[in-house]
C-alpha positions as CSV (number, residue, x, y, z in Angstrom):
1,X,0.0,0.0,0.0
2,X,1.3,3.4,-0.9
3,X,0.0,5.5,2.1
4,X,0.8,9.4,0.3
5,X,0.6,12.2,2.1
6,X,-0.1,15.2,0.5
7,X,1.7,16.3,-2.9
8,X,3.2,19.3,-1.2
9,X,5.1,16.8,1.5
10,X,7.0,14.9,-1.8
11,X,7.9,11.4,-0.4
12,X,7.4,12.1,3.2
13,X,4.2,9.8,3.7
14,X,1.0,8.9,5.6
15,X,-0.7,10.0,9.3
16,X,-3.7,9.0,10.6
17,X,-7.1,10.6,9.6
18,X,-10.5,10.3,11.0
19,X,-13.2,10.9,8.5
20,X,-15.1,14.4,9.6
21,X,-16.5,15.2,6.3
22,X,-19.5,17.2,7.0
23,X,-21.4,15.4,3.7
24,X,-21.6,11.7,5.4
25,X,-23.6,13.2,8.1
26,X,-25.9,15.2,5.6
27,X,-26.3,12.7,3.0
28,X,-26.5,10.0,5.1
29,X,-26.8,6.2,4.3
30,X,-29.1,4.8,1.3
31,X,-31.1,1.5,2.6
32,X,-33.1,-1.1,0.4
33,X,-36.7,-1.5,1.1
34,X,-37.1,-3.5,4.2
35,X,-33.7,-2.5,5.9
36,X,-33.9,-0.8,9.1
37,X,-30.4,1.6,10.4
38,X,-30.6,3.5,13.6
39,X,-28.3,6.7,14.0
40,X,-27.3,9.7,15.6
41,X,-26.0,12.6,13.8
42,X,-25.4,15.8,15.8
43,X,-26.5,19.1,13.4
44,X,-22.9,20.3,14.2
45,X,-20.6,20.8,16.2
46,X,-21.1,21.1,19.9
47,X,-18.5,22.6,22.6
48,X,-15.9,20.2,23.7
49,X,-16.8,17.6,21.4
50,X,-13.5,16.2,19.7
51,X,-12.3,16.6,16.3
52,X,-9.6,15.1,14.2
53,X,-7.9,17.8,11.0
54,X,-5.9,16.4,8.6
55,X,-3.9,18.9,6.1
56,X,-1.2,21.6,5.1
57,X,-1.0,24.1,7.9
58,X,-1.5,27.9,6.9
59,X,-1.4,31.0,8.7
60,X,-4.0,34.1,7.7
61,X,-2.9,38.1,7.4
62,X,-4.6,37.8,11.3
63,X,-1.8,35.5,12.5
64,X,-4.3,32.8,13.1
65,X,-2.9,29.2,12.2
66,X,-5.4,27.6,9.9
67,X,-6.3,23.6,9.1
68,X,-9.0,22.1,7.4
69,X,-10.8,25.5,7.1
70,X,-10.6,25.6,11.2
71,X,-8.7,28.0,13.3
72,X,-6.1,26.1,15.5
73,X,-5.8,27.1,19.6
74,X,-2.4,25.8,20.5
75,X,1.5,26.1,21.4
76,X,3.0,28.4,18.8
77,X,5.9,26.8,19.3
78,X,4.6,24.0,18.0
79,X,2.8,25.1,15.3
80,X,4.7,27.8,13.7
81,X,7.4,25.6,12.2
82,X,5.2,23.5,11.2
83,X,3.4,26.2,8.6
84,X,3.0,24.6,5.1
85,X,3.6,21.1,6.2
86,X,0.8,18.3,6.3
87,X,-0.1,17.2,9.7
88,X,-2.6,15.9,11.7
89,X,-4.4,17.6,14.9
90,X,-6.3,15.9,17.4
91,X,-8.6,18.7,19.7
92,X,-11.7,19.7,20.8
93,X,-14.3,22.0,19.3
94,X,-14.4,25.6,21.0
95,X,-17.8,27.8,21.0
96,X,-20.9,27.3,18.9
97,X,-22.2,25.7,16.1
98,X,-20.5,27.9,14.0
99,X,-17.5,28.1,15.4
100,X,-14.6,27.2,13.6
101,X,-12.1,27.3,16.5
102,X,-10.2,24.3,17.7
103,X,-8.5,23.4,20.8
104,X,-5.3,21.7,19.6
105,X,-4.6,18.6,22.0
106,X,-2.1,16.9,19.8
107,X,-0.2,17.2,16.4
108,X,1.1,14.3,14.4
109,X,2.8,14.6,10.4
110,X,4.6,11.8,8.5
111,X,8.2,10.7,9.8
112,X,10.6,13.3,8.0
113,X,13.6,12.1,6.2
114,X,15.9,15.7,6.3
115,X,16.7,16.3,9.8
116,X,19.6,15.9,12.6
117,X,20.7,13.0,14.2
118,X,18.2,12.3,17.1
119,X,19.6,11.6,20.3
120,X,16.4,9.4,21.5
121,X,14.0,7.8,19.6
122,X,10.7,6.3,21.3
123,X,8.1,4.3,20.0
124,X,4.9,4.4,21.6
125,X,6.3,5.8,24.3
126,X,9.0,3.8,24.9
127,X,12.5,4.7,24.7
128,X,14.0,2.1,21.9
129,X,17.6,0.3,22.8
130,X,19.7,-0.2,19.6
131,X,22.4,-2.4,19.5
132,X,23.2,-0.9,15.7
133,X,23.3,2.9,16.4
134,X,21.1,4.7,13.6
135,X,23.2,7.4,11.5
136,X,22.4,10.3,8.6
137,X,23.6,9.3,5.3
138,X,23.0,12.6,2.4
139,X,20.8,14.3,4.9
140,X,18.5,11.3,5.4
141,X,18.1,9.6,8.4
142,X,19.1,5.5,8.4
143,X,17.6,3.5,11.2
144,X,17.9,-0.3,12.2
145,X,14.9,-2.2,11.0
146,X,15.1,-4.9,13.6
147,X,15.5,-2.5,16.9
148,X,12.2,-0.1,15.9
149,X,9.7,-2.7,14.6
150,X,9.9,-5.0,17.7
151,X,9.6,-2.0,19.8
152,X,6.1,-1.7,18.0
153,X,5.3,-5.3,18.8
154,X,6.2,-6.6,15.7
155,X,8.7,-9.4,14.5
156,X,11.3,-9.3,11.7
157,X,12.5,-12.6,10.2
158,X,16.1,-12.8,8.5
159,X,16.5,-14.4,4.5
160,X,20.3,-14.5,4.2
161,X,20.1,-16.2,0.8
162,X,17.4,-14.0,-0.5
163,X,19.6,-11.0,1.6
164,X,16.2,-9.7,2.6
165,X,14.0,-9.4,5.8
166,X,10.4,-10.6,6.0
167,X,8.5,-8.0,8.9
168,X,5.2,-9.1,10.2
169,X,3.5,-5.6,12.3
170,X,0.0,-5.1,13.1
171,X,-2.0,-5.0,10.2
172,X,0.5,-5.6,7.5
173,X,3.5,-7.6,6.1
174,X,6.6,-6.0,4.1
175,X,9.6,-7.3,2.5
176,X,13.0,-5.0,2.6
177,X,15.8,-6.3,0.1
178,X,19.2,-4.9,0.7
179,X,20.2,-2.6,-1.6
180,X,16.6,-1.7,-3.2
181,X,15.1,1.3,-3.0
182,X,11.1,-0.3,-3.1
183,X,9.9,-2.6,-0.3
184,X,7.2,-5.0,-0.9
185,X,4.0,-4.4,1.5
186,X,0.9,-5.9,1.7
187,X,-2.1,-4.7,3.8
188,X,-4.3,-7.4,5.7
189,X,-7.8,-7.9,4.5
190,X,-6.6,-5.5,1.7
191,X,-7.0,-5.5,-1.9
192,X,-3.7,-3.6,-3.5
193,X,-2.9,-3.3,-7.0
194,X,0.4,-2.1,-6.9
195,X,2.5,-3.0,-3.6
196,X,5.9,-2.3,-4.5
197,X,6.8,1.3,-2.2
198,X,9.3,3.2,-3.1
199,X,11.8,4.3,-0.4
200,X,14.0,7.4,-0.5
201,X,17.4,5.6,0.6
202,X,18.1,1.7,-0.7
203,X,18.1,-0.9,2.0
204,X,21.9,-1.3,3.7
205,X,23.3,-4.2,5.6
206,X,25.7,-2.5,7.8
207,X,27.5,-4.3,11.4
208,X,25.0,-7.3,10.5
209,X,22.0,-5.2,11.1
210,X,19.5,-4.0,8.3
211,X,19.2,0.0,8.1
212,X,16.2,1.4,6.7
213,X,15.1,5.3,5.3
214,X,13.3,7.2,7.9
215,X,10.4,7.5,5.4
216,X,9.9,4.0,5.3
217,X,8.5,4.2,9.0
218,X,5.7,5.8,7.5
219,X,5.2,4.7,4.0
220,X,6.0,1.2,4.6
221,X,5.2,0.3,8.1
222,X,2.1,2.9,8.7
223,X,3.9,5.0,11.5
224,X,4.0,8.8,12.6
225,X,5.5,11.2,14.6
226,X,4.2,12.6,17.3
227,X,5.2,16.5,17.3
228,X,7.3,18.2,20.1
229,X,9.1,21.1,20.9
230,X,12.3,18.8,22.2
231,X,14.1,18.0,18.6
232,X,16.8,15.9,20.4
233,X,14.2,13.2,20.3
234,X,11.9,11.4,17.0
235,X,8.7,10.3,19.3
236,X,6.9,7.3,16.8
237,X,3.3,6.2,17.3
238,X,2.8,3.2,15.4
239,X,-0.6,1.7,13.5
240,X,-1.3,-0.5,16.7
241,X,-1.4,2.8,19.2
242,X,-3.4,5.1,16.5
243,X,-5.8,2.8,16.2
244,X,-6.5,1.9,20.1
245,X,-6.0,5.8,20.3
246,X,-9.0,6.2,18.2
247,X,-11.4,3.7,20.5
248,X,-10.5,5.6,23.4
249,X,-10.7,9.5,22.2
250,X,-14.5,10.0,20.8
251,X,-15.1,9.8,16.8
252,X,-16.5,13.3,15.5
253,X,-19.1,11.8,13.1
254,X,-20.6,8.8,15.5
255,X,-23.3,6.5,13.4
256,X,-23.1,4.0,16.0
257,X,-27.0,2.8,16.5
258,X,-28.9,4.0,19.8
259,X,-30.4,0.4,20.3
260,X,-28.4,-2.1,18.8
261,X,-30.3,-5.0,19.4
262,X,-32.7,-3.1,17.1
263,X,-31.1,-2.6,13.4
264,X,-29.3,-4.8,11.5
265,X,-26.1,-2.8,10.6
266,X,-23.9,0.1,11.6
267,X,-20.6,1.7,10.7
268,X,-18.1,3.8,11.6
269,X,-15.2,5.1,9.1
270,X,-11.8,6.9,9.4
271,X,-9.4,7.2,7.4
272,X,-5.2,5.9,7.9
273,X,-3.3,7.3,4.6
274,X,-4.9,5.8,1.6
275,X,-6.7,3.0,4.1
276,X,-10.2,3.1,4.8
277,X,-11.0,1.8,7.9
278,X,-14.7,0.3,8.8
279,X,-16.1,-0.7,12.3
280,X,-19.6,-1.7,13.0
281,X,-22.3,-3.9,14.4
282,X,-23.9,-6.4,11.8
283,X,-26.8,-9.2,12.2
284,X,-25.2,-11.8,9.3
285,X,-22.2,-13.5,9.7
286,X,-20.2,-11.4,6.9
287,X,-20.1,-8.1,5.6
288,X,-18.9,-7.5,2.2
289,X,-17.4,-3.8,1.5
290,X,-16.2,-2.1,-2.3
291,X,-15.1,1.1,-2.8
292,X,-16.5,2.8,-6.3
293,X,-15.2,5.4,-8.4
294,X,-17.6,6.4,-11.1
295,X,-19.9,3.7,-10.3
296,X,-16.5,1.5,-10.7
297,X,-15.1,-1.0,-7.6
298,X,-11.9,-0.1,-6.8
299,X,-11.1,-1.5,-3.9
300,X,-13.3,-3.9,-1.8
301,X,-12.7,-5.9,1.3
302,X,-14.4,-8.7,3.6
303,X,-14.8,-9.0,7.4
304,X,-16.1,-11.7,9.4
305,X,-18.9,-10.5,12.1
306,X,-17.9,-11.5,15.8
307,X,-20.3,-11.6,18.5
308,X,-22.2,-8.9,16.7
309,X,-19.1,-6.8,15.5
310,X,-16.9,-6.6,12.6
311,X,-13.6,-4.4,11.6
312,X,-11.7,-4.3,8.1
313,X,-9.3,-2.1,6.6
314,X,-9.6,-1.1,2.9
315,X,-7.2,0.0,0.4
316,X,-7.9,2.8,-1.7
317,X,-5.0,3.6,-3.8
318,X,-3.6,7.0,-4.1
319,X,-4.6,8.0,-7.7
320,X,-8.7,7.6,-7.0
321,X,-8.6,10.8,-4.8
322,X,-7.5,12.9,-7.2
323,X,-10.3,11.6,-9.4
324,X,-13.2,12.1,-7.6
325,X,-16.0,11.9,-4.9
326,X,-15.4,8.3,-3.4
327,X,-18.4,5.5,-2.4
328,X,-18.8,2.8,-0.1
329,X,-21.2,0.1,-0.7
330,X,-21.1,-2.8,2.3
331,X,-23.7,-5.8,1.4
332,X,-24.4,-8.7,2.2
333,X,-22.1,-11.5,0.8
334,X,-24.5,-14.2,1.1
335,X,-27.4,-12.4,-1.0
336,X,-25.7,-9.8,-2.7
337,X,-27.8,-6.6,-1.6
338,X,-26.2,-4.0,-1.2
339,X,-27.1,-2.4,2.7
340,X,-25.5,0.6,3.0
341,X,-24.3,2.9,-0.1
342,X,-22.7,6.1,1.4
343,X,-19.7,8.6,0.2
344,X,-16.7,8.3,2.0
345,X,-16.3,11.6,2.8
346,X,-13.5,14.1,1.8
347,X,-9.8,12.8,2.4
348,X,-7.1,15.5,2.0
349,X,-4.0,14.8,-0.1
């Protein structure tokens, strides 16, 4: 999966996004005849509720720092460096309705390639012990594969005859070849047409220990950087910790059903890069999701429904956004009707 950022990043790649596209809660969800779907959707936005802004940070002629169309309430320090970068705020509405003030609780962007030498790195909060210290080679920044990904909880395997590592982390699987400058990745439960991702430095072998590009942390293995004002240390969330972020912290458009027991589906969707995410509740025993462009699938995905409750990730390659207003359909595999037929919402680029 190629998880792009915005074009105005260049290679640095993908941050988490949760889907607050004020259409989905306007349009709403189509249902056949005969279908029943309980939700709740709020007219707008209410004081204290939280929101999630994905974009390239501005600043207006007033000196207010603007994302997404909001005005950001925050650390200056924080955020003036950050002006015409894409990142990612996490914060709570402020004032009316019609407000378009946000209280700025915390900033995330893709892992940057061109920077100094950190003294700490940390991964999900923990400080990361390398036994292969990382180093900047032509202003990028090289780091051991092995060390960071099991400090996210996953596992790398070792090919010596095929001089490549196999890395199994959360919801993906990638290959890194020494001395190629693409990794091979593919997304669980994920349809991907193309899943070779390029890499801004090739693959090293160095001391016995596989170094990687910076940007690879986000392109390839789905994490981001949590923004401070300390620039001695590279603070990395990874795709296990946004996502148990996201069940704890409230979702700004909530569909989930007031009586459960009730309806026979809901859903909830947010966006991770080019990856749609979908959680529900469902009454059959599989859910069947496509994503269509032009009346054209292209992407779909299937999930398995578990005392009452299914998950699945879907991959939406970059190109389609550029193209057009995105759909989801999610049906039922076992008769082919089609449930729920809703637009995915706006995802910035």
């Amino acid at each position: 999966m190629q998880r792009k950022w915005l074009t105005t990043i260049g290679t640095t790649l993908t941050a988490l996004v949760i889907l607050t596209s004020p259409g989905l809660a306007a349009e709403g969800p189509t249902l056949p005849a005969g279908s029943e779907m309980v939700t709740t959707v709020m007219a707008g936005p209410i004081h204290g509720q939280m929101m999630i802004l994905e974009g390239q940070l501005a600043k207006d002629q007033a000196g207010n720092y603007i994302l997404d169309g909001r005005v950001l309430l925050g650390d200056s320090a924080l955020l003036e460096p950050l002006i015409g970068q894409s990142i990612w705020v996490l914060g709570t509405h402020e004032g009316g309705e019609t407000s378009l003030k946000v209280n700025v609780a915390r900033i995330e962007r893709p892992i940057t390639m061109n920077r100094m030498l950190p003294q700490f790195i940390s991964v999900d909060g923990d400080l990361v012990t390398f036994d292969a210290k990382p180093y900047m080679h032509k202003g990028t920044l090289m780091l051991p594969l092995r060390a960071v990904v099991e400090a996210a909880g996953g596992k790398v395997e070792w090919d010596g005859l095929a001089q490549r590592a196999y890395v199994l982390l959360s919801d993906r699987t990638a290959y890194f070849t020494i001395g190629q400058s693409n990794a091979e990745l593919h997304i669980h439960n994920a349809l991907m047409r193309n899943n070779q991702i390029a890499m801004d430095q090739q693959v090293v072998l160095m001391n016995g220990r596989m170094y990687i590009s910076a940007d690879a942390l986000s392109n390839v293995l789905g994490m981001v950087e949590v923004v401070s004002t300390d620039a001695s240390e590279l603070t990395i969330r990874s795709v296990a910790a946004q996502f148990e972020a996201n069940e704890v912290d409230p979702l700004p458009v909530d569909l989930e059903p007031v009586d459960p027991q009730a309806v026979d589906l809901s859903y909830t969707l947010s966006w991770s890069g080019t990856t749609l995410h979908v959680e529900g509740k469902a009454s059959i025993p599989d859910v069947h999701f496509a994503v269509l462009l032009d009346d054209q699938v292209i992407a779909q995905s299937d999930a398995q429904v578990k005392e009452g409750v299914y998950l699945t990730n879907i991959l939406v390659e970059g190109g389609a956004f550029q193209a057009g207003q995105l759909e989801l359909q999610i049906s039922d595999p076992a008769t082919g009707e089609v449930l729920v037929s809703t637009p995915t919402g706006n995802h910035h680029r």
